[in-house]
Backbone as CSV, one residue per row, in Angstrom:
resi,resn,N_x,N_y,N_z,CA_x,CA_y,CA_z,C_x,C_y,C_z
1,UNK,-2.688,26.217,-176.048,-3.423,25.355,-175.147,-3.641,24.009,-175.827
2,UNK,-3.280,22.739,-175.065,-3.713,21.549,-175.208,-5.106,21.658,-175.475
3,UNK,-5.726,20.381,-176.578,-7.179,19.726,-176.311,-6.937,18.417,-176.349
4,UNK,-7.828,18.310,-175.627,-7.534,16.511,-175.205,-8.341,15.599,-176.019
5,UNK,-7.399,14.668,-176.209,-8.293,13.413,-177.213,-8.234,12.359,-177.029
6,UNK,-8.476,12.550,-175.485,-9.115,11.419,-174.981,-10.582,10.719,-175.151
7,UNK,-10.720,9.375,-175.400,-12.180,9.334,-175.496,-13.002,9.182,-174.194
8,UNK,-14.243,9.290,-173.998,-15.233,9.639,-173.275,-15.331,7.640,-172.801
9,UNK,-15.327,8.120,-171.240,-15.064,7.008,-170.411,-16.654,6.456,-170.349
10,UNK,-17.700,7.346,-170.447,-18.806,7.375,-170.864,-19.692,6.054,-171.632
11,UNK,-19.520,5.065,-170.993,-20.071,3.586,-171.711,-21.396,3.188,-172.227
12,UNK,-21.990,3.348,-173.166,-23.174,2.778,-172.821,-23.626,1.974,-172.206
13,UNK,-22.811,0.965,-171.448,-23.313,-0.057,-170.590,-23.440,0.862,-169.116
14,UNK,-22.744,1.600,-168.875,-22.544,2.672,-168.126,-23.651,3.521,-167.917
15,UNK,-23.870,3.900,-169.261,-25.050,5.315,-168.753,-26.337,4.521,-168.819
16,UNK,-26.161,2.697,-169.218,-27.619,2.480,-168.627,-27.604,2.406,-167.183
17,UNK,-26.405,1.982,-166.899,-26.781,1.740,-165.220,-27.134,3.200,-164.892
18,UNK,-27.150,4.351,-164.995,-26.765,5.546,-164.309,-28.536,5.203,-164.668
19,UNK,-29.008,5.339,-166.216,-30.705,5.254,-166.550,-31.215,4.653,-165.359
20,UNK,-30.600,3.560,-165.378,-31.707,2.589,-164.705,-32.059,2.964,-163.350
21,UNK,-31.030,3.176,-162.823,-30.631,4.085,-160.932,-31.415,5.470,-160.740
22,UNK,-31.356,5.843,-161.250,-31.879,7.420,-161.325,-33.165,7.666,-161.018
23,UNK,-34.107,6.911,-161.349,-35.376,7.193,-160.452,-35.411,6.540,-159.084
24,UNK,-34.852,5.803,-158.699,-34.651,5.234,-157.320,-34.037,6.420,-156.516
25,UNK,-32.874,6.745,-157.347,-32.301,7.730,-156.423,-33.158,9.193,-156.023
26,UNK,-34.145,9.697,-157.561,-35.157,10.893,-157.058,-36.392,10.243,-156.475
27,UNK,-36.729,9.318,-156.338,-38.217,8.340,-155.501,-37.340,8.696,-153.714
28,UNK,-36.379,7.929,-153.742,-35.691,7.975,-152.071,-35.334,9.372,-151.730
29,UNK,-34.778,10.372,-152.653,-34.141,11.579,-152.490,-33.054,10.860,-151.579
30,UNK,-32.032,10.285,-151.977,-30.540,9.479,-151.565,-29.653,9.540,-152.853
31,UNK,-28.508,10.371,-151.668,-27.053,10.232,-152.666,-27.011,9.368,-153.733
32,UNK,-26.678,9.470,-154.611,-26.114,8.347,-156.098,-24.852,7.958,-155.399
33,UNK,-24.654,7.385,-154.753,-23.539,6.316,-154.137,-23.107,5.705,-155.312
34,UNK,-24.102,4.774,-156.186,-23.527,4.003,-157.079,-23.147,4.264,-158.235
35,UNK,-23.805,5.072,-158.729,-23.183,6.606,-159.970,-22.317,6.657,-159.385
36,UNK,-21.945,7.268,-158.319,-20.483,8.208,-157.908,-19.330,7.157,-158.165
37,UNK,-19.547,5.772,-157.274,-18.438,5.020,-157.355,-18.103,4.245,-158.813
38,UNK,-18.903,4.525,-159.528,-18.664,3.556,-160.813,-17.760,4.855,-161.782
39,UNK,-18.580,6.142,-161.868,-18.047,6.904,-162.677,-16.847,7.421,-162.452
40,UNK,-16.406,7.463,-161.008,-15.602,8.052,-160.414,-14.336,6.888,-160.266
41,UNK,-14.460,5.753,-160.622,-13.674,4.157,-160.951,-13.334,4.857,-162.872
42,UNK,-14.723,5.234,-163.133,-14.135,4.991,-165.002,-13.418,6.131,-165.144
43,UNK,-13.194,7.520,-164.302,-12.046,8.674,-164.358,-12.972,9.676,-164.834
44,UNK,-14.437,9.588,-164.846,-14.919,10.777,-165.227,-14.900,12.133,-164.735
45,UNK,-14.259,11.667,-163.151,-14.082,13.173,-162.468,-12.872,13.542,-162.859
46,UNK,-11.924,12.866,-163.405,-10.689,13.276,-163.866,-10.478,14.054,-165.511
47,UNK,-11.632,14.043,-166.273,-11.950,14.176,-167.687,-11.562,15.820,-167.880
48,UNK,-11.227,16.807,-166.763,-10.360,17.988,-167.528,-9.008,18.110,-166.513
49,UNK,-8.683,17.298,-165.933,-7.259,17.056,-165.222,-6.325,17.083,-166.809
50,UNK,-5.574,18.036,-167.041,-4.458,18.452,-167.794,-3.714,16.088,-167.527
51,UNK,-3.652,15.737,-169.024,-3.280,14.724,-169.781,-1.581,14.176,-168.741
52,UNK,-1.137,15.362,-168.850,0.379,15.418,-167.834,0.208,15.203,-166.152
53,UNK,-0.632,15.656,-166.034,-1.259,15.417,-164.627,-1.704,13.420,-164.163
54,UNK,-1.842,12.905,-165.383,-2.925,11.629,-165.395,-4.467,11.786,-165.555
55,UNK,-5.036,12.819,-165.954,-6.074,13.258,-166.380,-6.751,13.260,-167.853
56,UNK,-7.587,13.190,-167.912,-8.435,13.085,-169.455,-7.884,14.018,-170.376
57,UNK,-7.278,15.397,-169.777,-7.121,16.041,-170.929,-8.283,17.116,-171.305
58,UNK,-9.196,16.626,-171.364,-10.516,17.191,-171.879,-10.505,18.808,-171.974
59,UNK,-10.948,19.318,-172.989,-11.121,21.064,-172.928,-12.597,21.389,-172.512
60,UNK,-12.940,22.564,-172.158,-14.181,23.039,-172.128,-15.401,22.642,-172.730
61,UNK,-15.152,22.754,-174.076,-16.465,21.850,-175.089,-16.320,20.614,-175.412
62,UNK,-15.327,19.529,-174.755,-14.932,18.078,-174.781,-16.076,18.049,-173.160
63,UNK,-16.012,18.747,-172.370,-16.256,18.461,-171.296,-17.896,18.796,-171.233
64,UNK,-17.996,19.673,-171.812,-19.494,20.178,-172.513,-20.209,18.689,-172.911
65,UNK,-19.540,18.430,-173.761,-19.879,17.128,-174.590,-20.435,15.992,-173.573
66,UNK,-19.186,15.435,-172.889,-19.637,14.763,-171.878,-20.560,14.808,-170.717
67,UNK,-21.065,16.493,-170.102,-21.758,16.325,-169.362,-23.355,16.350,-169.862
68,UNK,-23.033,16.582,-171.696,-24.719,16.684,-171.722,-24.704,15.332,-171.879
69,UNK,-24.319,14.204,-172.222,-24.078,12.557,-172.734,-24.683,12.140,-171.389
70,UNK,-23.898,12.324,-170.063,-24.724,11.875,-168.915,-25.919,12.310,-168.691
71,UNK,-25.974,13.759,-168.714,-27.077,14.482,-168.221,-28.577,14.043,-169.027
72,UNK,-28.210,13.344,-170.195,-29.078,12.882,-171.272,-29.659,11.340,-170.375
73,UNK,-29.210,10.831,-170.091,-29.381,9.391,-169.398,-29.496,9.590,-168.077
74,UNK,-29.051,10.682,-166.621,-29.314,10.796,-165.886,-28.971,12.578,-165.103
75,UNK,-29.508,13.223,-165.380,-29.496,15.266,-164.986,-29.162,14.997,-163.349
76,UNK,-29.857,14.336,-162.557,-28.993,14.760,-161.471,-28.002,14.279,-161.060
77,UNK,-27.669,13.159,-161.493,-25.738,13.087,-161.422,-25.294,13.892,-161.949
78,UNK,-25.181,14.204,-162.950,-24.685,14.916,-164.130,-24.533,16.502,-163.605
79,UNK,-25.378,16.704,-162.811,-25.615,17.769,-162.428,-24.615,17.860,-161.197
80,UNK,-25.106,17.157,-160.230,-23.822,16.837,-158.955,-22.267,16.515,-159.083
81,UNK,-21.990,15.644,-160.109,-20.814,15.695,-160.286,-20.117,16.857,-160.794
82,UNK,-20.988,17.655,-161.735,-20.370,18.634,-162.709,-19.535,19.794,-161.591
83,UNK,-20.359,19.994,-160.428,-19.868,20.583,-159.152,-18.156,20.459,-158.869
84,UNK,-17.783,19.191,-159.217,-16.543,18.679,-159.076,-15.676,18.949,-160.312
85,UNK,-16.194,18.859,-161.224,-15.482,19.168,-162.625,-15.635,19.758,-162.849
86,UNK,-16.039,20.934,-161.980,-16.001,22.437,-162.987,-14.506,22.808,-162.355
87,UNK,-14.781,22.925,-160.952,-13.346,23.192,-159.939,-12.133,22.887,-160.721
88,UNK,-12.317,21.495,-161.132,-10.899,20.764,-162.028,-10.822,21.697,-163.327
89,UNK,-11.846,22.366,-163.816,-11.805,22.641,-165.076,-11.193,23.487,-164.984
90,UNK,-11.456,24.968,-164.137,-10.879,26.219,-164.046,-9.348,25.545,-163.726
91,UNK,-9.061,25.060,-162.783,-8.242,25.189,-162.171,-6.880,24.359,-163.103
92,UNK,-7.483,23.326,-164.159,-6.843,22.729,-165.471,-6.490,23.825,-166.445
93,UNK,-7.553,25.003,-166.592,-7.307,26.107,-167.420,-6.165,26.921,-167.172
94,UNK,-6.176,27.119,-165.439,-4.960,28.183,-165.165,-4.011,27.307,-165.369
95,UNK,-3.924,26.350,-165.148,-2.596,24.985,-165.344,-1.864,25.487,-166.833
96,UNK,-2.835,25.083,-167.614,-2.692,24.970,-168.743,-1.884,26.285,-169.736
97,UNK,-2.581,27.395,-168.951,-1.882,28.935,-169.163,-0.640,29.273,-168.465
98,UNK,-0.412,27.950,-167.661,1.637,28.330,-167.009,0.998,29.055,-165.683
99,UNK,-0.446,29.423,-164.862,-0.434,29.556,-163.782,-0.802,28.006,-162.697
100,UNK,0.510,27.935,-161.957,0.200,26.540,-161.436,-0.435,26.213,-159.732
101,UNK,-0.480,27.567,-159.928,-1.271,27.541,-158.280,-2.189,27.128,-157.826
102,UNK,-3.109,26.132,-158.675,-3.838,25.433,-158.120,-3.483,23.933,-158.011
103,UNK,-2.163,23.576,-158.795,-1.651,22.153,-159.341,-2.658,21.080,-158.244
104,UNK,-2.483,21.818,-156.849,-2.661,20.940,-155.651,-3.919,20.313,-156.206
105,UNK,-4.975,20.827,-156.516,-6.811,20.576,-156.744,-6.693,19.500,-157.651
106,UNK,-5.893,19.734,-159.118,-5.552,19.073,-160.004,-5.111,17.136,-159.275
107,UNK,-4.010,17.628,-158.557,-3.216,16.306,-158.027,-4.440,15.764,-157.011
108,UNK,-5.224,16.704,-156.599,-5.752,16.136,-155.565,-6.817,15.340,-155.980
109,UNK,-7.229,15.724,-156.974,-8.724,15.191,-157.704,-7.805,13.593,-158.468
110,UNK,-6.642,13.427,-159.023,-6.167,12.403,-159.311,-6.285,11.590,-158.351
111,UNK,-5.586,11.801,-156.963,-5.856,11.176,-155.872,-6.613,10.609,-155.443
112,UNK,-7.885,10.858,-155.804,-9.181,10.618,-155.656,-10.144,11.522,-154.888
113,UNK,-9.385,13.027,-154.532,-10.321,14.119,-153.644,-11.583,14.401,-154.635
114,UNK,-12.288,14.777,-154.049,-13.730,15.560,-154.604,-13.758,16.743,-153.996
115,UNK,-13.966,17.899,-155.306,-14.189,19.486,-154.749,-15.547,19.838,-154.910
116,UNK,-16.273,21.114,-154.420,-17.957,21.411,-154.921,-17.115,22.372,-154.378
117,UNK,-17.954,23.016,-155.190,-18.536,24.740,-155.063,-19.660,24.957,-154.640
118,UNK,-20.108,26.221,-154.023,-21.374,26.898,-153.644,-21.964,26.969,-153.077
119,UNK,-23.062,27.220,-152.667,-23.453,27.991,-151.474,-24.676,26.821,-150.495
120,UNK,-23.944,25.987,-149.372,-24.545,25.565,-148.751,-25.010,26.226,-147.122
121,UNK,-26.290,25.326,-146.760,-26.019,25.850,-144.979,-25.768,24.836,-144.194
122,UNK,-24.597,25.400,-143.691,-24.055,24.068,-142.413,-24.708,23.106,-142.008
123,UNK,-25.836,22.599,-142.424,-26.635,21.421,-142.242,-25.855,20.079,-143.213
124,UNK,-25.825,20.915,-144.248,-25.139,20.297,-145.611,-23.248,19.535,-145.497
125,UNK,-22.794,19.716,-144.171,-21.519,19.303,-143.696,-21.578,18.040,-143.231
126,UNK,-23.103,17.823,-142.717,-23.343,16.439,-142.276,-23.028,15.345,-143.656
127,UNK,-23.459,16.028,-144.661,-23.740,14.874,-145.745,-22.590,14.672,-146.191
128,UNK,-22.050,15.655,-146.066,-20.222,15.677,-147.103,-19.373,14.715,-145.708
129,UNK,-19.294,14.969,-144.643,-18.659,13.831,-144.064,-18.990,12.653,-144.096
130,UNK,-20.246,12.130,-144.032,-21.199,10.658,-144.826,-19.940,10.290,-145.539
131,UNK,-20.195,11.020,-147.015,-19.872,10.649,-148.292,-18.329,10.378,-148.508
132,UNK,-17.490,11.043,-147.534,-16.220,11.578,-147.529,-15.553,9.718,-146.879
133,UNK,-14.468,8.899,-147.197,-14.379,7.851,-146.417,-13.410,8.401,-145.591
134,UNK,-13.054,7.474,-144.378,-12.633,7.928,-143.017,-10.884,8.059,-143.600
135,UNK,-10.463,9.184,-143.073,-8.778,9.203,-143.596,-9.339,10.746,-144.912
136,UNK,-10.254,11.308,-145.438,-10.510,12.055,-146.734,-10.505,13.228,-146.296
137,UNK,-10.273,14.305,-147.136,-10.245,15.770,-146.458,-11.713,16.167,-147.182
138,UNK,-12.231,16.916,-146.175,-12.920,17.965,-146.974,-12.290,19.096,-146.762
139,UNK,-12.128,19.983,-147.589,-11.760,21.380,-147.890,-13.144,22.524,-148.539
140,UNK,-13.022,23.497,-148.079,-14.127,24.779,-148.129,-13.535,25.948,-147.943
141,UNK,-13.754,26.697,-148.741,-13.702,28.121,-148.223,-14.885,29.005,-147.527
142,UNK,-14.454,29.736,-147.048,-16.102,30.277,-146.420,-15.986,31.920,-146.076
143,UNK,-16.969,32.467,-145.807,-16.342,34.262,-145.695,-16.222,33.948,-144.524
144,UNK,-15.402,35.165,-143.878,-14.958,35.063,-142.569,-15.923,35.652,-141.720
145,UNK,-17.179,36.201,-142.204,-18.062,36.270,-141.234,-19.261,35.542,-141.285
146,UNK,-18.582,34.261,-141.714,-19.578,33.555,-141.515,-19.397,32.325,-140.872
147,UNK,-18.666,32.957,-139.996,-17.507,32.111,-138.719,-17.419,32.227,-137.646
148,UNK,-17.560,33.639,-137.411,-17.898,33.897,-136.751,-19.468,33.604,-135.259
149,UNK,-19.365,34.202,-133.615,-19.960,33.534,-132.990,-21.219,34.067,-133.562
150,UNK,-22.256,32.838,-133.048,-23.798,33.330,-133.340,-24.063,32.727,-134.730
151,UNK,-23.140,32.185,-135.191,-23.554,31.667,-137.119,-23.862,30.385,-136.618
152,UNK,-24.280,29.681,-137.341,-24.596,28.444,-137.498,-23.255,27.651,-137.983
153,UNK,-22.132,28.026,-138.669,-20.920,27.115,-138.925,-20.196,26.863,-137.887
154,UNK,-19.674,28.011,-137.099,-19.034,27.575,-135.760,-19.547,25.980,-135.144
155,UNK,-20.404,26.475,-134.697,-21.574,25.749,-133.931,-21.418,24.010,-134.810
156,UNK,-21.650,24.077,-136.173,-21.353,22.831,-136.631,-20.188,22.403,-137.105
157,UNK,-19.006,23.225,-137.428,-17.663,22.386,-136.963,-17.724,22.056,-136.199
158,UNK,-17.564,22.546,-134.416,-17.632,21.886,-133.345,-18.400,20.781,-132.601
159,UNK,-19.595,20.673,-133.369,-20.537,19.088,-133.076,-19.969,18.852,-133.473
160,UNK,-19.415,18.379,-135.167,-19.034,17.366,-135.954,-17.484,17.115,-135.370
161,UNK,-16.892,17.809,-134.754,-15.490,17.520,-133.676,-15.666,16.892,-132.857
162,UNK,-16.397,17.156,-132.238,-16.917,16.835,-130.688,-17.488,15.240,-130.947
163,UNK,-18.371,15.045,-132.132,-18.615,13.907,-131.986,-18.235,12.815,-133.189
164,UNK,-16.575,13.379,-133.216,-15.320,12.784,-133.862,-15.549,12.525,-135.086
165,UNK,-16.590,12.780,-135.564,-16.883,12.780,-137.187,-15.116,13.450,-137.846
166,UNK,-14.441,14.266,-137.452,-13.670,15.312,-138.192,-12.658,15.744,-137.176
167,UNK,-11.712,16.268,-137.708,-10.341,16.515,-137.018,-10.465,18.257,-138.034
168,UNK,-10.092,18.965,-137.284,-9.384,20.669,-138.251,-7.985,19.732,-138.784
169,UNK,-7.663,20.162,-139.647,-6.554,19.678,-140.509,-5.727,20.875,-140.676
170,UNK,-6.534,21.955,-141.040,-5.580,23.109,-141.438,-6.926,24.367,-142.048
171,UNK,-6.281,25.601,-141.066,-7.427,26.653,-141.406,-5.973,27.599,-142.492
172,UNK,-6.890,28.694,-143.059,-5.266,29.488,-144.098,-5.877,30.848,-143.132
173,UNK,-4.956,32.147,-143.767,-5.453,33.383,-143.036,-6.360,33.805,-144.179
174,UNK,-7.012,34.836,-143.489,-7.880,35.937,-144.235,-7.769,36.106,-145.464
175,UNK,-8.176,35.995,-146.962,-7.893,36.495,-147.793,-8.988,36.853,-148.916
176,UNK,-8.705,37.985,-149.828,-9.956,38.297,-150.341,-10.015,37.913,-151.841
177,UNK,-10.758,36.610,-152.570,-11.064,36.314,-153.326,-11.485,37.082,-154.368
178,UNK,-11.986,37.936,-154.153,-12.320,38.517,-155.239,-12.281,40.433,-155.076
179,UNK,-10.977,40.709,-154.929,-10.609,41.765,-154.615,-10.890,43.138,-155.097
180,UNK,-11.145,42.740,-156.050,-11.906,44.043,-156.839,-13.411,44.079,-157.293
181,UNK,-13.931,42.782,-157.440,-15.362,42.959,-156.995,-16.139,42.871,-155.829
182,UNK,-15.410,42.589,-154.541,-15.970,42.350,-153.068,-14.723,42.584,-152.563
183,UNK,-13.743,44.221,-152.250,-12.915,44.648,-151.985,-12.807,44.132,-149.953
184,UNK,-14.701,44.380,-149.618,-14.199,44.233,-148.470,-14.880,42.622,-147.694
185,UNK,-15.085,41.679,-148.362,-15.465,40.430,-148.512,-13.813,39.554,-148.423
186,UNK,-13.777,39.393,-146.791,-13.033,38.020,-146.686,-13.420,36.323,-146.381
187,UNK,-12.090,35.808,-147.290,-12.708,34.040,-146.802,-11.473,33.379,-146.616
188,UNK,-11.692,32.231,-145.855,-10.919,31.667,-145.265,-11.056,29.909,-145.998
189,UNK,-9.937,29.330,-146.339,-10.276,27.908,-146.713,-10.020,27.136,-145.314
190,UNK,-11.138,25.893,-145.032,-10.537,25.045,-143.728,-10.812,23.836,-144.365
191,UNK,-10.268,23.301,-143.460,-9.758,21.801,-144.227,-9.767,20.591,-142.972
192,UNK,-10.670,19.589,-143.410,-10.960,19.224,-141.665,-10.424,17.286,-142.683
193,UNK,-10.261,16.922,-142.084,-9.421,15.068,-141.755,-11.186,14.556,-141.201
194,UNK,-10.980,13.758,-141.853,-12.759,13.020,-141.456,-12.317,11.786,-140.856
195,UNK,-12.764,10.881,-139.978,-12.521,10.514,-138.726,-13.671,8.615,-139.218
């Protein structure tokens, strides 16, 4: 396995702005817009994108490194972004071991996509299309019964269609993530074009 030696995009002129922003942003409880676009300009979401990819390179405890450096000057960026770089991280790891089936996440995060993990409630779709600019995918996986009628997701894909926020882009079939610890736990990734 590669380690990357790349240095940390991480500026001090940088993590004052993130200092200085950071109580504005927990006083308003409002997105870090300006964190996102500055750090996400210096390649910090790119910092474990495999070096061959156009990525930092970065290993696990390179990446360690860097998120306590932000998290030191500002915890809830640090915290929100890490959402995005963990995705890249695993998915840099299987890269890195000759499994390339995630390459797409990898290329996509070069591109400029943003991934999160975990467990929101469909209220939380409003904010990710906000944030998302018009032409951007969001992508999710979700269990498949939680898609079903009577849930609350149905119900908010179809506002956010209906009132053109989002296009379906592409749903996949049934499949079970984690097959031997939730044998009978299916999820589905959808992938909606933001408008």
């Amino acid at each position: 396995m590669t380690t990357g030696a790349m240095g940390s995009v991480l500026t001090d002129d940088l993590l004052a702005r993130c200092a200085e922003r950071a109580p504005k942003y927990d006083e308003e409880n409002k997105f870090f817009q300006e964190d996102f676009d500055e750090l996400k300009a210096a390649g910090y979401l790119n910092i474990a994108v495999p070096k061959e990819l156009g990525g930092g390179g970065m290993n696990l405890a390179e990446v360690g490194r860097e998120t306590r450096k932000l998290a030191y000057y500002d915890h809830a960026t640090a915290l929100a972004l890490n959402m995005h770089i963990y995705c890249a991280g695993i998915a840099a790891d299987l890269w890195r071991s000759g499994d390339k089936s995630l390459e797409w996440l990898l290329k996509g995060s070069i591109a400029g996509e943003v991934y999160a993990a975990g467990h929101a409630p469909s209220s939380s779709l409003d904010e990710l299309v906000r944030v998302t600019k018009p032409g951007g995918c969001i992508a999710f996986s979700i269990r498949v019964d939680m898609t079903q009628d009577g849930d609350d997701f149905p119900t908010k894909f179809a506002s956010l269609e209906k009132a053109g926020k989002w296009k379906l882009a592409k749903t996949t079939e049934p499949y079970k993530p984690l097959s031997k610890g939730e044998p009978d736990v299916f999820h589905q990734v959808w992938a909606y074009e933001v408008a």
